[in-house]
Backbone as numpy.savetxt, mean C-alpha at the origin, in Angstrom:
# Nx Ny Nz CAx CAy CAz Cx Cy Cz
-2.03 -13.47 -8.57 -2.85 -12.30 -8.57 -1.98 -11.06 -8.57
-2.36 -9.92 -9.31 -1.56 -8.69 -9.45 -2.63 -7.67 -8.93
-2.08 -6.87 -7.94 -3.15 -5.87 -7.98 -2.70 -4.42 -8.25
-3.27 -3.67 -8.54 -2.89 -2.18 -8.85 -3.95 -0.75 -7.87
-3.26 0.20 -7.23 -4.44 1.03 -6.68 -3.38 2.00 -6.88
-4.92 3.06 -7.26 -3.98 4.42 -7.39 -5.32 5.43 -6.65
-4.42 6.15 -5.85 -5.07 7.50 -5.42 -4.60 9.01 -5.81
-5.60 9.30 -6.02 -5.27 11.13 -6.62 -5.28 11.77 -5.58
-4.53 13.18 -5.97 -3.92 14.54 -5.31 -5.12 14.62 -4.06
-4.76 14.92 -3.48 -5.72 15.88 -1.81 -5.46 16.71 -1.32
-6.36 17.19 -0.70 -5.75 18.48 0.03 -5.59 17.76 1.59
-4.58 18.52 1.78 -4.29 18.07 3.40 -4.67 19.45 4.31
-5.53 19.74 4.10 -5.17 21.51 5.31 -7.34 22.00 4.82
-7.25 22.03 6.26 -9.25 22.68 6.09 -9.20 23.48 5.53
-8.51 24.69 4.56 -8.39 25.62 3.84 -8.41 25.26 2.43
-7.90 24.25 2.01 -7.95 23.31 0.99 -6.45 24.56 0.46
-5.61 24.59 1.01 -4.40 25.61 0.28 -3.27 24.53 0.20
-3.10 23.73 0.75 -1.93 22.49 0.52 -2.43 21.31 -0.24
-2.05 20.67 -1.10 -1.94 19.43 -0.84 -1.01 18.27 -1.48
-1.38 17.40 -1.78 -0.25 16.12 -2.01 -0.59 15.33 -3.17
0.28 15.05 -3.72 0.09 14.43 -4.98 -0.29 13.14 -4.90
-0.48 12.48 -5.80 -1.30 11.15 -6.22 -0.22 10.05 -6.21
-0.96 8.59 -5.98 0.37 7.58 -5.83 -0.15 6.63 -6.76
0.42 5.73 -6.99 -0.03 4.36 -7.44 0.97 3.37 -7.42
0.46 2.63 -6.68 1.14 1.32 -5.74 0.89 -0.25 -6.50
1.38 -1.32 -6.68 1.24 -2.69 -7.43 1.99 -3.50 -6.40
0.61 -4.81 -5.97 1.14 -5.76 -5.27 0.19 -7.06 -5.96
1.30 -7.55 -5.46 1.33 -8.86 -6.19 1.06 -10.65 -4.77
0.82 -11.05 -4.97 0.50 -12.92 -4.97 0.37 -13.90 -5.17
0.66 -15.18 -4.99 0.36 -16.48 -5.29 0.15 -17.56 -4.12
-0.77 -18.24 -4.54 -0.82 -19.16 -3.26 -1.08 -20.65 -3.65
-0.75 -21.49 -2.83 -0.80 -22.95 -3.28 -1.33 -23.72 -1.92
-2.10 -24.36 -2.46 -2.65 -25.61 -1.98 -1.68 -26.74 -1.79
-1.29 -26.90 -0.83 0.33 -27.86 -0.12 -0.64 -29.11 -0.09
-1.70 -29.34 0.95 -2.47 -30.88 0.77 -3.90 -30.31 1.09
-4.69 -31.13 1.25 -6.42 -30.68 1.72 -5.94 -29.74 3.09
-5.59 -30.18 3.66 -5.62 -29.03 5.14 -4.31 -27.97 5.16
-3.74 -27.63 4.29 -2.51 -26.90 4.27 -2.50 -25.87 2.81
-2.89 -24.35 3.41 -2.71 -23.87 2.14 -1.73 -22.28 2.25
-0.53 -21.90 1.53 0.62 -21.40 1.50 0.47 -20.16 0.53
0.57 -19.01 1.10 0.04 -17.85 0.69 1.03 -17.08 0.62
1.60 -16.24 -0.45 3.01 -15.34 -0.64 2.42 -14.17 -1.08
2.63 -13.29 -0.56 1.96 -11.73 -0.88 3.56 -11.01 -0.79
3.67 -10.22 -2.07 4.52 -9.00 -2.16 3.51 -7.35 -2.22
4.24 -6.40 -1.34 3.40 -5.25 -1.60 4.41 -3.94 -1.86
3.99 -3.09 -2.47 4.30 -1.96 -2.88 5.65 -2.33 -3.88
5.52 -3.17 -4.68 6.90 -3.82 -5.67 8.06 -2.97 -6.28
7.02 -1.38 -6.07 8.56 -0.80 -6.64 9.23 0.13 -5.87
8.84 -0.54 -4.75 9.02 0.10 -3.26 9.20 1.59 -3.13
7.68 2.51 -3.46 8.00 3.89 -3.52 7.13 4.35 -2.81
7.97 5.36 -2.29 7.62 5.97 -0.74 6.17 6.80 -1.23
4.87 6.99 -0.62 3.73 7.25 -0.43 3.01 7.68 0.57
2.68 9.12 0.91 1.61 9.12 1.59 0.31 9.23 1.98
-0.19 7.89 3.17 -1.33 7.52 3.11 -2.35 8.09 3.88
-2.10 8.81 4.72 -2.52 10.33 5.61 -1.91 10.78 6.21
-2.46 11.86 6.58 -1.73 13.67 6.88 -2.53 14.06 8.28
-1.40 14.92 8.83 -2.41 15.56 10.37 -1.52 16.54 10.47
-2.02 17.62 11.30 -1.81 18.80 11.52 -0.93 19.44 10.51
-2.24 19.87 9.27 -2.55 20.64 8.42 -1.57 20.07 7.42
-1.26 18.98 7.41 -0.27 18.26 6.61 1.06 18.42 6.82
1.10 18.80 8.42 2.78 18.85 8.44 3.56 17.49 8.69
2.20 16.51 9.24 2.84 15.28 9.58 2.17 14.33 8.34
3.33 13.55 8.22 2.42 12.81 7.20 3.01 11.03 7.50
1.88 10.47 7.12 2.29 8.82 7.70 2.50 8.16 6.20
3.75 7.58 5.75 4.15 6.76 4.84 3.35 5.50 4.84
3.10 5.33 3.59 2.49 3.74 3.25 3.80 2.51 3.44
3.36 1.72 3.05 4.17 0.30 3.83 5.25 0.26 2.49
6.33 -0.01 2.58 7.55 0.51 2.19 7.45 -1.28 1.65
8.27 -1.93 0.48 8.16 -3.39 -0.23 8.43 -4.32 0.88
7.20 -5.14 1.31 7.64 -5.89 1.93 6.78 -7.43 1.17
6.79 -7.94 2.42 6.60 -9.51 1.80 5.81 -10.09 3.05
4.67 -10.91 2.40 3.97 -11.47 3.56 3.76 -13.20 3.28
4.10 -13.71 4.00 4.18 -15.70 3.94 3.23 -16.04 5.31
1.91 -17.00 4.50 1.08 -17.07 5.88 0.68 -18.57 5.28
0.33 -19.40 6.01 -0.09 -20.76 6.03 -1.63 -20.94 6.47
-2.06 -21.09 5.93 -3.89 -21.24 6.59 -4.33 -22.98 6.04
């Protein structure tokens, strides 16, 4: 599975006088079926590992980065 999300520009500030540009992020997965009760799940996110932010506080001076390329391995 490939996924793609993109968000456009905002304003960060109740004045609407600042704001921040638009991102677009691609993560990716595969998962396999190991036996009937064992199934193996590999998630990559943000693949081209570029820095993004995903909200803003006080008037956009602070801003919280999205999740930087990582990798997720889960067994269910």
């Amino acid at each position: 599975e490939l996924g793609v999300r993109h968000v456009g520009a905002r304003q960060v500030d109740a004045a609407n006088t600042r704001r921040i540009g638009s991102y677009t992020v691609a993560d990716a997965g595969v998962s396999w079926q190991a036996n009937p009760s064992l199934k193996l799940a590999l998630r990559a996110y943000n693949l081209a590992d570029r820095r993004y932010p995903v909200s803003f506080s006080n008037g956009g001076n602070q801003w919280l980065l999205g999740r930087p390329r990582s990798f997720e391995l889960s067994a269910f």
